[in-house]
C-alpha positions, 0 to 999 in steps of 0.5 A: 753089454752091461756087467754089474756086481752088488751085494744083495742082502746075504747074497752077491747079484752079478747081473748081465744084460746085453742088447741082442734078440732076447729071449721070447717070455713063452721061452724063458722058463726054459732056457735052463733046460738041459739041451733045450734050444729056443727055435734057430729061425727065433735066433737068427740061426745062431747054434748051440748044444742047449748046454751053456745055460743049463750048466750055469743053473747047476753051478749056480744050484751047487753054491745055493744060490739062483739064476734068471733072466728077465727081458731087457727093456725090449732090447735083449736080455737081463741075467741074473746070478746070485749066490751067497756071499762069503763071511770071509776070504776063504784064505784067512780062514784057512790061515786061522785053521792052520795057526790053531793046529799049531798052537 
């Protein structure tokens, strides 16, 4: 398994591609479907709820931001996130908001 994170204009990229049985192109539009499941003899009877990949999307929908997979070469899968990077660490705003108040 491969773990990457870069920028990508305005937004961060976290990419994870692994080597396992990948995800047939007919199945990946909907792999981010709630409770869908690819067919257990495709998986190698690996289970699942069909829920894992479906709360990532909504996550990742919530900040704005996108999630897919592409196929990794024939040897897996690639997953992508992006979502928008911050202007600044979330704790100097809030200590610029807190030296205002007080000022």
């Amino acid at each position: 398994m491969h773990v990457r994170l870069e920028p990508a204009g305005k937004y961060v990229r976290f990419t994870v591609a692994d080597e396992g049985l990948g995800i047939p192109p007919a199945e990946q539009g909907r792999i981010f479907e709630k409770f869908y499941r690819i067919d257990p003899d495709m998986a190698g009877g690996i289970g699942g709820t069909g829920l894992g990949l479906y709360i990532s999307r909504e996550l990742v929908r919530r900040v704005h931001g996108r999630i897919w997979v592409e196929a990794n070469h024939g040897r897996g899968s690639v997953f992508h996130v992006e979502i928008p990077a911050a202007s600044e660490p979330a704790a100097d705003k809030k200590k610029r908001k807190r030296a205002r108040a007080s000022a």
